[in-house]
C-alpha positions in Angstrom: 0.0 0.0 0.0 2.9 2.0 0.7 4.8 1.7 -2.4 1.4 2.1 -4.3 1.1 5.9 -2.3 4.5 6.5 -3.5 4.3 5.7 -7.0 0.9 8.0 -6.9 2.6 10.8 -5.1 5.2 10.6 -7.8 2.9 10.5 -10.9 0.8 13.5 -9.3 4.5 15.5 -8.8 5.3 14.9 -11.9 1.6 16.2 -14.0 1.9 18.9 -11.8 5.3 20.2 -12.8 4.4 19.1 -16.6 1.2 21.1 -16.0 3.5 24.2 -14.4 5.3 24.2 -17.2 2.7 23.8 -19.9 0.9 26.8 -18.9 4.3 29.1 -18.4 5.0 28.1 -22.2 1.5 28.9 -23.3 1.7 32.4 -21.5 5.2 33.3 -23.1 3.2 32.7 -26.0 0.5 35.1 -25.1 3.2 37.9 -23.7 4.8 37.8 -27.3 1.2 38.6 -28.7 0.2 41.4 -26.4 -1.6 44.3 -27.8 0.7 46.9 -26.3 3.8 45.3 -27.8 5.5 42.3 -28.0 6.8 41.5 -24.0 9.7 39.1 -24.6 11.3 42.4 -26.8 10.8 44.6 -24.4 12.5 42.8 -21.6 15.3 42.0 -23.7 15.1 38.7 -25.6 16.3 38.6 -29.3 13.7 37.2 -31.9 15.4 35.0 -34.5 13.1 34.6 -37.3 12.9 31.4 -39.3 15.2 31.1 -42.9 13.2 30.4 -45.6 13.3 26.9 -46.0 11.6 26.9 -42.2 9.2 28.7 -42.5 6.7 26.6 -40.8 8.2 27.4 -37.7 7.8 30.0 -34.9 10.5 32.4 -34.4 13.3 31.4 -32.1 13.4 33.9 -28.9 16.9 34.2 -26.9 17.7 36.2 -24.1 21.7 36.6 -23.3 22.7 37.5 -19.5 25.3 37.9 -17.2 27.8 35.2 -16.4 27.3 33.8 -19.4 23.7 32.3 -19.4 21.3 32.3 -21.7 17.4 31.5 -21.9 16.0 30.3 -25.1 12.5 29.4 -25.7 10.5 27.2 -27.6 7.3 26.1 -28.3 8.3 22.4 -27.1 10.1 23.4 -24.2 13.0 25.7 -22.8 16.6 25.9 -22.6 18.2 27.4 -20.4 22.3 27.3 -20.4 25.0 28.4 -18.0 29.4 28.9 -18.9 30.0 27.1 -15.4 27.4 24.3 -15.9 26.4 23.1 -19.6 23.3 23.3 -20.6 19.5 22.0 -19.5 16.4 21.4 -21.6 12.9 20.9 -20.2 10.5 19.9 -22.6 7.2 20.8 -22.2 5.3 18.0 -22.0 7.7 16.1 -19.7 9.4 18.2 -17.2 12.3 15.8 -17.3 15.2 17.8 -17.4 18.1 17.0 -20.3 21.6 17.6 -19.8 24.2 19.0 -22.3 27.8 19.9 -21.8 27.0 22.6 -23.8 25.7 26.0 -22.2 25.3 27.6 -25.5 23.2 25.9 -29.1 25.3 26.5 -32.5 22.0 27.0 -34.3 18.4 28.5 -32.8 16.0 25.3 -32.6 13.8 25.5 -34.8 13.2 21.4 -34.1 14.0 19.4 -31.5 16.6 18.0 -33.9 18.6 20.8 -34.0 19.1 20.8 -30.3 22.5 19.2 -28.9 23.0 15.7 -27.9 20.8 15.4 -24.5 20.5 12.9 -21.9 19.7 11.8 -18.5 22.8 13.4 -16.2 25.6 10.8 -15.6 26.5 10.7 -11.8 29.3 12.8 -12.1 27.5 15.9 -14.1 24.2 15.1 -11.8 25.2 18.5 -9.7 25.4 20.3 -12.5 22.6 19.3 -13.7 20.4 19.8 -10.5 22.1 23.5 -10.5 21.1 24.6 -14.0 17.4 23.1 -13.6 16.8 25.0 -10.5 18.4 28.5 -12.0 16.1 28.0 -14.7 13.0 27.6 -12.3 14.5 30.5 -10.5 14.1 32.5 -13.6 10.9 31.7 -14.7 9.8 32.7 -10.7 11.3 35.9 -11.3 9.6 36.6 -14.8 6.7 35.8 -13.5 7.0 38.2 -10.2 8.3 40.2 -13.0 5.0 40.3 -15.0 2.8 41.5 -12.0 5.2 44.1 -10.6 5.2 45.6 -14.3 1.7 44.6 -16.3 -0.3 43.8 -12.7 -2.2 40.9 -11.6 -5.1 41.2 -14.2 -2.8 41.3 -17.2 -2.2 37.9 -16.2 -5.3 36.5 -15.4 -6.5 37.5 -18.5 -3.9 35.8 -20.3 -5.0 32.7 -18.2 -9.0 32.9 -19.4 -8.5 31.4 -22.9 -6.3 28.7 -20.9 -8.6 27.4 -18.8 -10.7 25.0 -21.6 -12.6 23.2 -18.8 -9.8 19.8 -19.1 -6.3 21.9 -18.6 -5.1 22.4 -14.9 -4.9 25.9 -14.4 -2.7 27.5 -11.8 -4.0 30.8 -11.1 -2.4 34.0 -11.6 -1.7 34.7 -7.9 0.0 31.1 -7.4 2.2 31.0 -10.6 5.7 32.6 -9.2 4.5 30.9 -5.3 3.7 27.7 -7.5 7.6 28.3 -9.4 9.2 28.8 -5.8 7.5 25.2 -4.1 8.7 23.6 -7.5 12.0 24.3 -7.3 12.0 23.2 -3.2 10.6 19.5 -4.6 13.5 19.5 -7.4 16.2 20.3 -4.7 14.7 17.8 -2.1 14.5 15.0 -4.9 16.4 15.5 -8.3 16.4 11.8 -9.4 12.4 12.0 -9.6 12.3 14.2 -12.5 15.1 12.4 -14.2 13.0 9.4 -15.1 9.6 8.9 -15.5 7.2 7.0 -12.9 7.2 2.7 -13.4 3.3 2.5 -13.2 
């Protein structure tokens, strides 16, 4: 009974972090179409359009920092890369984070193929791993606590009306950064969870 409460508390930690992360992805998407102007421009990201033989594709939005980090965003997931780490990608239907050596990509991803080789963290690049995955939740706090300070609350429960079909879990606007901050507790207290998927 035990191991069965387990295996459930796992499986319900890891839809809610897919869930999380779903919805952050969709309201990126939603910040880039705001009337007023395009959000992700105005706090800095670069948007890489698509050549012409990919034209099917979104644009490609980057953000370069300090330290050298970077934050690039897709419609299938983030990346989020780091000079002292390598590189993590979450994608968004997992939440299983995906290590690289690499803390930089040689061309935007306009696929999943043209991402770098990723796997699941050897022992020895687990830390870094664990420290990239947690910056990243760290940033997507802040742009959240971000959003509120500077478009308020009810820009962002707007954004989350067309979300909430009646079948998605919605987190609500309040929660998000609160909902980032817990997250990112349950990723320090338990890293190998979220490198595997449950054995149900």
């Amino acid at each position: 009974m035990l191991e069965a409460l387990q295996v459930n508390d796992h499986e319900e930690l890891l839809e809610q972090s897919v869930g999380l992360l779903n919805q952050q992805v969709w309201c990126w998407g939603q910040d880039i179409l705001r009337p007023e102007g395009n959000w992700l421009l105005e706090i800095g990201f670069d948007r890489i359009e698509p050549p012409a033989d990919r034209k099917d594709c979104a644009s490609v939005y980057a953000l370069a920092m300090p330290r050298k980090r970077c934050v690039v965003l897709r419609g299938f997931g983030v990346f989020y890369g780091d000079g002292r780490w390598g590189g993590v990608f979450l994608p968004r239907y997992k939440f299983q984070p995906r290590y690289t050596i690499h803390a930089t990509l040689d061309c935007p991803p306009w696929s999943k193929t043209d991402l770098p080789t990723l796997s699941t963290p050897t022992a020895s690049q687990k830390k870094a791993c664990a420290n990239l995955t947690l910056d990243l939740i760290d940033w997507m706090r802040n742009y959240e606590v971000n959003i509120v300070e500077q478009l308020g609350i009810e820009y962002r429960r707007l954004t989350l009306l067309e979300w909430d079909n009646g079948t998605r879990p919605v987190v609500p606007a309040e929660n998000v950064a609160s909902a980032w901050r817990e997250m990112s507790f349950r990723v320090a207290s338990n890293f190998n969870a979220f490198l595997e998927p449950s054995q149900s």
